[in-house]
TIMI-2910 file (N, C-alpha, C, CB; in pm, 1 decimal, decimal comma, always signed):
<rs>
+----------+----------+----------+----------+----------+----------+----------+----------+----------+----------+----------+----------+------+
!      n_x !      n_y !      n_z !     ca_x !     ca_y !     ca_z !      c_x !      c_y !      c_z !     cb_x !     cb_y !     cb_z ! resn !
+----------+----------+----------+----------+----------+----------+----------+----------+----------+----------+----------+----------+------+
!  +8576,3 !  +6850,7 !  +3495,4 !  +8569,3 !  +6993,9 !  +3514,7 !  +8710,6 !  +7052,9 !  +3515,5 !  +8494,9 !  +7027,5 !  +3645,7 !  Unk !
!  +8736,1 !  +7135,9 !  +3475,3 !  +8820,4 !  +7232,2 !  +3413,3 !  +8854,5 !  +7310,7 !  +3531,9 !  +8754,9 !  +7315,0 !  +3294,5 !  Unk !
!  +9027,8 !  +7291,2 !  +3627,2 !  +9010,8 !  +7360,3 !  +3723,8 !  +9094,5 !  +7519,9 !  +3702,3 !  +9054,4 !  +7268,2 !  +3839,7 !  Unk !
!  +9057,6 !  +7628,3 !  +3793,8 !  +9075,1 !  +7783,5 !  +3705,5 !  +9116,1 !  +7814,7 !  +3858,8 !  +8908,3 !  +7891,4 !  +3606,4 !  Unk !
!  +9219,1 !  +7941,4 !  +3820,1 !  +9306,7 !  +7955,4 !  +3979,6 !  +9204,5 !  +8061,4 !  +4016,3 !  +9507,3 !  +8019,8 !  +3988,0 !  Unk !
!  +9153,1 !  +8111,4 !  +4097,0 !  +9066,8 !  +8199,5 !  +4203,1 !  +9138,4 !  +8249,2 !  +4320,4 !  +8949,7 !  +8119,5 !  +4261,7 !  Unk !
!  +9119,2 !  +8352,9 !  +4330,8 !  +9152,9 !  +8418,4 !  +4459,3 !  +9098,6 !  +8381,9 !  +4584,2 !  +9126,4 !  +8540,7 !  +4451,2 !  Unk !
!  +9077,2 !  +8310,3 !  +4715,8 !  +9053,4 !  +8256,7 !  +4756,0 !  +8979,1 !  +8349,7 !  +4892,5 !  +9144,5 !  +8174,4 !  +4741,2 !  Unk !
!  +8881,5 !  +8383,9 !  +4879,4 !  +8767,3 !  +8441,6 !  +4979,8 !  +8745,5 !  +8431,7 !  +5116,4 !  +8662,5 !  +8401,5 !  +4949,1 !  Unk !
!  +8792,6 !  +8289,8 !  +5135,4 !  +8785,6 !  +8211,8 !  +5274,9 !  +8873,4 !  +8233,5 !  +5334,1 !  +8778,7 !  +8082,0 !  +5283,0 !  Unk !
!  +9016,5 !  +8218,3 !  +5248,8 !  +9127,7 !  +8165,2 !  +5332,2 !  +9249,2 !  +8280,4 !  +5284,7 !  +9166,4 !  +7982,8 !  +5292,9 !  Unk !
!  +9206,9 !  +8378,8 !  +5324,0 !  +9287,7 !  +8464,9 !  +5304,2 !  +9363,4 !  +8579,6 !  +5441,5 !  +9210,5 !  +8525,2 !  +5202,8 !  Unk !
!  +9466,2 !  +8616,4 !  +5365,7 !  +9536,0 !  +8723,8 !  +5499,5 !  +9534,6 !  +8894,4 !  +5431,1 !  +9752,0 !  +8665,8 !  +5542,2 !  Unk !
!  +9584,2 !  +8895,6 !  +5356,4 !  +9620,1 !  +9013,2 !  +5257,9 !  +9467,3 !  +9002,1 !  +5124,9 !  +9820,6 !  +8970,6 !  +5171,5 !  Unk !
!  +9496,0 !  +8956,4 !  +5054,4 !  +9399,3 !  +8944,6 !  +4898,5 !  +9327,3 !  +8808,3 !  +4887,2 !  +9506,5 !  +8952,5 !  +4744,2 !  Unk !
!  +9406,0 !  +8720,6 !  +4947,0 !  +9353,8 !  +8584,8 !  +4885,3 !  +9426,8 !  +8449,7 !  +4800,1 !  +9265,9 !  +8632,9 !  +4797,5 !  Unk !
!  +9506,7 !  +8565,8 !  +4767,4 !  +9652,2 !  +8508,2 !  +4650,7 !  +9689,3 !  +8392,6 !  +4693,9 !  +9807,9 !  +8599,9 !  +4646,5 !  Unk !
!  +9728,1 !  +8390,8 !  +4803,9 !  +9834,7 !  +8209,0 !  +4850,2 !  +9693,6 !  +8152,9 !  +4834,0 !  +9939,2 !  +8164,1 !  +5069,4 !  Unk !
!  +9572,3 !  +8160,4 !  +4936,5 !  +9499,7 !  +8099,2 !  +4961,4 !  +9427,6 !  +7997,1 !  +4795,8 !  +9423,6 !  +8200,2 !  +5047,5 !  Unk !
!  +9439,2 !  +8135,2 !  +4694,7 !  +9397,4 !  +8084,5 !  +4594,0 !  +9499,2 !  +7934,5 !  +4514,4 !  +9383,0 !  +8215,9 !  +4513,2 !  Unk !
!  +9569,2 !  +7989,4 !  +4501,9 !  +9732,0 !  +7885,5 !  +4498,9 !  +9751,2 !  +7789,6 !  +4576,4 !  +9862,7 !  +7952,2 !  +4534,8 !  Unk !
!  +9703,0 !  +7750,0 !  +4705,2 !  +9677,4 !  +7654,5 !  +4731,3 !  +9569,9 !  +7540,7 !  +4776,4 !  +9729,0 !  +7671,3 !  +4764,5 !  Unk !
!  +9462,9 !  +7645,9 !  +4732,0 !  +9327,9 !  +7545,3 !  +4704,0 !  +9391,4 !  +7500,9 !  +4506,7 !  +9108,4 !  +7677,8 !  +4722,6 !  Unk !
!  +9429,2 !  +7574,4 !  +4425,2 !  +9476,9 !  +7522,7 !  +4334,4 !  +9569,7 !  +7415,1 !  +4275,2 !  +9492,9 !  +7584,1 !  +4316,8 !  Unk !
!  +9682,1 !  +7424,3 !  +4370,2 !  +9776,5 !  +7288,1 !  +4318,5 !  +9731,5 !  +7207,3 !  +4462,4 !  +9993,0 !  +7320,1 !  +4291,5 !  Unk !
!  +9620,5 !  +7210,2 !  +4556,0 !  +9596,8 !  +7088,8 !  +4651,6 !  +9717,3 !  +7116,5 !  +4759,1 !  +9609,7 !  +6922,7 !  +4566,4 !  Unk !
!  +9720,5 !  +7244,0 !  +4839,9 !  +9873,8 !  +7200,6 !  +4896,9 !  +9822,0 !  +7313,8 !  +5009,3 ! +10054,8 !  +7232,3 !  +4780,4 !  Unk !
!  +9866,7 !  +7321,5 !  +5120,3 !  +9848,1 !  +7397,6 !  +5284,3 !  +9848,8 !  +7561,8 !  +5185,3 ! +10037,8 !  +7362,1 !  +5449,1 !  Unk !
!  +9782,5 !  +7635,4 !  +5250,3 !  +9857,2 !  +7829,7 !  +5207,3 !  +9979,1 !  +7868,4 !  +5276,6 !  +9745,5 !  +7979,8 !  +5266,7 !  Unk !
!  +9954,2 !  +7774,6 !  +5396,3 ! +10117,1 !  +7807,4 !  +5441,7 ! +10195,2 !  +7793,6 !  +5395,2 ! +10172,6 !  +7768,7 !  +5520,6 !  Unk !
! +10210,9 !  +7703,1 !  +5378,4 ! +10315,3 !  +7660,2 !  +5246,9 ! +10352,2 !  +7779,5 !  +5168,7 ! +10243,7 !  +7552,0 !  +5132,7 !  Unk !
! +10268,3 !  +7787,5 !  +5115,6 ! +10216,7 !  +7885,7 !  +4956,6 ! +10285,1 !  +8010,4 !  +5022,7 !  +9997,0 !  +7917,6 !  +4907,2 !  Unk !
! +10254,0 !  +8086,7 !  +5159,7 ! +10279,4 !  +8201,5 !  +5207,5 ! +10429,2 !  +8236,4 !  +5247,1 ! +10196,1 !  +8212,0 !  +5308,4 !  Unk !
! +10502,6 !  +8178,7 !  +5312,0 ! +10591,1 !  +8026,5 !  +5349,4 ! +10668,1 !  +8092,8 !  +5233,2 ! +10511,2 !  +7827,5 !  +5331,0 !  Unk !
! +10711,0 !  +8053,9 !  +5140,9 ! +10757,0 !  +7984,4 !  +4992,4 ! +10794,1 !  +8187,9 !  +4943,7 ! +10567,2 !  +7854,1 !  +4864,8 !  Unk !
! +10629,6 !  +8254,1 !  +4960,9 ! +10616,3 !  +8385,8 !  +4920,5 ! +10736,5 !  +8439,3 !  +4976,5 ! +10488,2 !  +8455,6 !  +4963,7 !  Unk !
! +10708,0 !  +8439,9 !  +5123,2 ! +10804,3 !  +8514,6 !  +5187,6 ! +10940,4 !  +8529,8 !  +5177,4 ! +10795,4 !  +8492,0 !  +5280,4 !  Unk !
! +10984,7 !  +8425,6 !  +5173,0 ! +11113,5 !  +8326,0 !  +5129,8 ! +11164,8 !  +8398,7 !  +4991,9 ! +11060,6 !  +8139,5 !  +5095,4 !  Unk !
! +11116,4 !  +8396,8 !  +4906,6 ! +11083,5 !  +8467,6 !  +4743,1 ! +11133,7 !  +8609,7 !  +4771,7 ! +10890,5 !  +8473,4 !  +4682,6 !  Unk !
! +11070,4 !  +8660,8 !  +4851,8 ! +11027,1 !  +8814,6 !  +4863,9 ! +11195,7 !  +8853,6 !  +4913,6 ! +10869,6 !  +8856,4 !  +5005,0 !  Unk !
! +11220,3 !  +8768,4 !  +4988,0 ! +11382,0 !  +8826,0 !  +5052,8 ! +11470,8 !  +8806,5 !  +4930,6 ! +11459,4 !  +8720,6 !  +5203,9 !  Unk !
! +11481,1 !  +8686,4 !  +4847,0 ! +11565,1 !  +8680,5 !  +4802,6 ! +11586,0 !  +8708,5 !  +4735,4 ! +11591,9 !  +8634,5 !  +4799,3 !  Unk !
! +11425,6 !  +8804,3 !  +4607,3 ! +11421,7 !  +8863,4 !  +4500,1 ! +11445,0 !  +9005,6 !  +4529,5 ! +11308,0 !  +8834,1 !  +4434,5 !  Unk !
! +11457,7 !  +9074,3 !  +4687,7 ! +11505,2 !  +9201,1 !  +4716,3 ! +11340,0 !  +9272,6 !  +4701,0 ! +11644,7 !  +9257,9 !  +4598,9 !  Unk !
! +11253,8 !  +9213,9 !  +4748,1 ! +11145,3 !  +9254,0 !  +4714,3 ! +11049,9 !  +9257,0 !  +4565,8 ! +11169,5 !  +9350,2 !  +4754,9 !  Unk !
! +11131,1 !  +9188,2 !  +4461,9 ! +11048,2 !  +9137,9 !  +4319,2 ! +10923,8 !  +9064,4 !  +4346,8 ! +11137,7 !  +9032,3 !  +4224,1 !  Unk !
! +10899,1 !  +8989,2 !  +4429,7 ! +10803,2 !  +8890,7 !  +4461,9 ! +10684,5 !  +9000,3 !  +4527,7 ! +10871,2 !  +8761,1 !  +4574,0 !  Unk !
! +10760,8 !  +9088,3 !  +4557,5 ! +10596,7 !  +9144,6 !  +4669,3 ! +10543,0 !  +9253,3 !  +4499,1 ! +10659,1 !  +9315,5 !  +4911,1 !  Unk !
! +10590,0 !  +9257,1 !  +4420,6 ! +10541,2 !  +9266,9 !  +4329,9 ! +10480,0 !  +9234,3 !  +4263,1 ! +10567,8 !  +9276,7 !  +4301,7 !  Unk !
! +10493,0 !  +9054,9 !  +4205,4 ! +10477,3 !  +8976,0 !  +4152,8 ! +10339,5 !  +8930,6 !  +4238,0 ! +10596,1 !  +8905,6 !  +4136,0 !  Unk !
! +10335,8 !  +8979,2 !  +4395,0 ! +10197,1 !  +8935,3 !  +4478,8 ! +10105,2 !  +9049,4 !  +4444,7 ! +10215,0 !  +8921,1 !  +4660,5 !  Unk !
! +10111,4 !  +9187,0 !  +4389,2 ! +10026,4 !  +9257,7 !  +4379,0 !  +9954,1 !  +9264,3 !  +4270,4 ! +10061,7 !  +9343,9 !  +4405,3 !  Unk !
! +10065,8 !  +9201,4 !  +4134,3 ! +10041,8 !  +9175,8 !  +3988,6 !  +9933,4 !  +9074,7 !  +4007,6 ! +10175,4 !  +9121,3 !  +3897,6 !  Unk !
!  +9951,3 !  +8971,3 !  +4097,7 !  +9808,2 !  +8891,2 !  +4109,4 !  +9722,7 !  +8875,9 !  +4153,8 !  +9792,7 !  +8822,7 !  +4119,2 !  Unk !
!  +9728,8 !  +9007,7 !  +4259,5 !  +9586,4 !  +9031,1 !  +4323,4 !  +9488,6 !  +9116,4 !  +4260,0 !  +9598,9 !  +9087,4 !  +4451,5 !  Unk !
!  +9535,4 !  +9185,1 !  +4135,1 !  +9485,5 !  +9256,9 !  +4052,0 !  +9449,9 !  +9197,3 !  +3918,7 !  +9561,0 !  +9351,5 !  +4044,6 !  Unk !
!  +9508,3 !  +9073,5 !  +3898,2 !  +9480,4 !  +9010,8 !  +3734,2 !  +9395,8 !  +8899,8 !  +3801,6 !  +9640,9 !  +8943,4 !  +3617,4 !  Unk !
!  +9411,6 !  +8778,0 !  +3925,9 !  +9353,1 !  +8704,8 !  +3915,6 !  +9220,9 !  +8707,9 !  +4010,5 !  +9431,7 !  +8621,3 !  +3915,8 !  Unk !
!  +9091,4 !  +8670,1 !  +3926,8 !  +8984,3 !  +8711,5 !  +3986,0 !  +8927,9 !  +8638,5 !  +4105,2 !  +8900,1 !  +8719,6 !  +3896,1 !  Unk !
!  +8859,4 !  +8720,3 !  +4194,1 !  +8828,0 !  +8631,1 !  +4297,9 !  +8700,3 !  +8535,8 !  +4304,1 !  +8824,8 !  +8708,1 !  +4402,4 !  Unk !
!  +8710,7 !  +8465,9 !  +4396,3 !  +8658,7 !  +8330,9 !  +4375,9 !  +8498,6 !  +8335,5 !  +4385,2 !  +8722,4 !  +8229,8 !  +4486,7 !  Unk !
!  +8386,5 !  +8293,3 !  +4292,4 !  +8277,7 !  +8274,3 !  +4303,8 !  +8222,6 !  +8242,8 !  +4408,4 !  +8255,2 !  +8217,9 !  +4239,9 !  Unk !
!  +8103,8 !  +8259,8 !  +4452,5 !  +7982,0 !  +8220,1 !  +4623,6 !  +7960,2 !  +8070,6 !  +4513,7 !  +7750,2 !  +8378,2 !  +4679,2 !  Unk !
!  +7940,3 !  +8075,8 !  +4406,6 !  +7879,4 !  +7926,1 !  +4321,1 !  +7982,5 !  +7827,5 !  +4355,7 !  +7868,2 !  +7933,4 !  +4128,8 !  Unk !
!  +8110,0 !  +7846,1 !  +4348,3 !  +8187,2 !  +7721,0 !  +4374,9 !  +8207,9 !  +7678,2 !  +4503,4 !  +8306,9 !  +7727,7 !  +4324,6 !  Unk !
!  +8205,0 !  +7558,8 !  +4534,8 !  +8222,9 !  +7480,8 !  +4626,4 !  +8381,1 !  +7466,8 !  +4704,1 !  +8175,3 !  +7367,5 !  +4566,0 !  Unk !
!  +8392,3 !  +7507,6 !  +4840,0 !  +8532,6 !  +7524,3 !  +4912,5 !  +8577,7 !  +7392,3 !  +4933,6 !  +8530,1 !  +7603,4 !  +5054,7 !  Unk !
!  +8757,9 !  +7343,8 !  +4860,1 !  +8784,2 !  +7245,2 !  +4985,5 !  +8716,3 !  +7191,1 !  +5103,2 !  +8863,9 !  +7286,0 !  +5040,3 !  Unk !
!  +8755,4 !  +7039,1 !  +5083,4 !  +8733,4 !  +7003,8 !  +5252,2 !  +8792,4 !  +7108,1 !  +5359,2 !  +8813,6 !  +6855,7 !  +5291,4 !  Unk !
!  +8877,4 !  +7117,0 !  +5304,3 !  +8972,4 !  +7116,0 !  +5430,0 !  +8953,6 !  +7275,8 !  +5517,7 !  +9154,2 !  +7091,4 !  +5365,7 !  Unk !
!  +8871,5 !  +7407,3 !  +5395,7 !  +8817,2 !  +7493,5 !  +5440,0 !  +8738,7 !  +7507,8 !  +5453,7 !  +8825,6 !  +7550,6 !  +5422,9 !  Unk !
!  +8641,4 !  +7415,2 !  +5497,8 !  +8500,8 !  +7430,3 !  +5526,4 !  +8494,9 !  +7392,9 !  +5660,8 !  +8406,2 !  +7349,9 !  +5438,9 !  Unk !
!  +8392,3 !  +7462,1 !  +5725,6 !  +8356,9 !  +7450,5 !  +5869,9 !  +8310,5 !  +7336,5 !  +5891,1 !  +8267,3 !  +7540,2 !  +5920,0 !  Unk !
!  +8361,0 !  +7248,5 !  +6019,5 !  +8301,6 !  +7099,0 !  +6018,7 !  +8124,9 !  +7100,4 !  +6105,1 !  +8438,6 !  +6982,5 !  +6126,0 !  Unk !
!  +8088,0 !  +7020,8 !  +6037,6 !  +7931,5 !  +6984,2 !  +6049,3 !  +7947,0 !  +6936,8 !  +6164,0 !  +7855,5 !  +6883,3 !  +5947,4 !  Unk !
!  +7817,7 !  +6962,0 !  +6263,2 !  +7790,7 !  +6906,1 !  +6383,6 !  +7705,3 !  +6801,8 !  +6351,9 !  +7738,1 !  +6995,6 !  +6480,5 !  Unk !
!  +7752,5 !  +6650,4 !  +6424,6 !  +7642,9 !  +6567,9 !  +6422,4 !  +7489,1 !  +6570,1 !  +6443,3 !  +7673,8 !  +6504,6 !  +6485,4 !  Unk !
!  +7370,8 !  +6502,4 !  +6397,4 !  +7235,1 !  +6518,1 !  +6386,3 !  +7229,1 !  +6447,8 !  +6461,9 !  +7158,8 !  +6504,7 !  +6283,0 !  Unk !
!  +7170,4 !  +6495,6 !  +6540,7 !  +7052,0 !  +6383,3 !  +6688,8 !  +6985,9 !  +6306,7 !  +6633,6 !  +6918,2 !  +6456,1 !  +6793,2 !  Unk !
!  +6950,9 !  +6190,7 !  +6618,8 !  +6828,9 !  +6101,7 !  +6593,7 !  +6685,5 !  +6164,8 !  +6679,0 !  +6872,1 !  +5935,4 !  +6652,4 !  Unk !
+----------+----------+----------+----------+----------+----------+----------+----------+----------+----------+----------+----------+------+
</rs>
C-alpha cells in the first residue's frame, strides 16, 4: 500500500499538519512541532507560512483509514 501524507484528525493542535508529518515519516509530532517552531524563528517567520500553505493544499485524513498504534486509545482487557 501506497503511503499519502494526510492531515492528521486525531493528533492535532492548530490544523493537523505536524500530526500529519509525523504519522507519515513514523516519528513523535513533537518532534515535527519542535523542528516547526525552531524553522519559524529562524526563517523570520517563512515557516509559519509554509504551515498555512499546508493546511490548505494537504487534505485531511479519511474516518476509512486506520490510526497509528501509538494514537489510538488503549483497549481495556476482556473478562473471561
Amino acid at each position: 500500500m501506497q503511503k499519502k501524507l494526510y492531515r492528521s484528525v486525531i493528533d492535532k493542535k492548530l490544523c493537523g499538519v505536524c500530526g500529519g508529518l509525523g504519522d507519515y515519516f513514523e516519528i513523535d509530532s513533537t518532534l515535527v512541532r519542535l523542528l516547526w517552531v525552531i524553522l519559524a524563528f529562524i526563517s523570520c517567520g517563512a515557516a509559519l507560512l509554509g504551515y498555512l500553505i499546508c493546511a490548505i493544499i494537504v487534505p485531511s485524513q479519511p474516518q476509512s483509514i486506520e490510526q497509528p498504534p501509538y494514537t489510538q486509545e488503549p483497549q481495556e482487557p476482556q473478562e473471561p
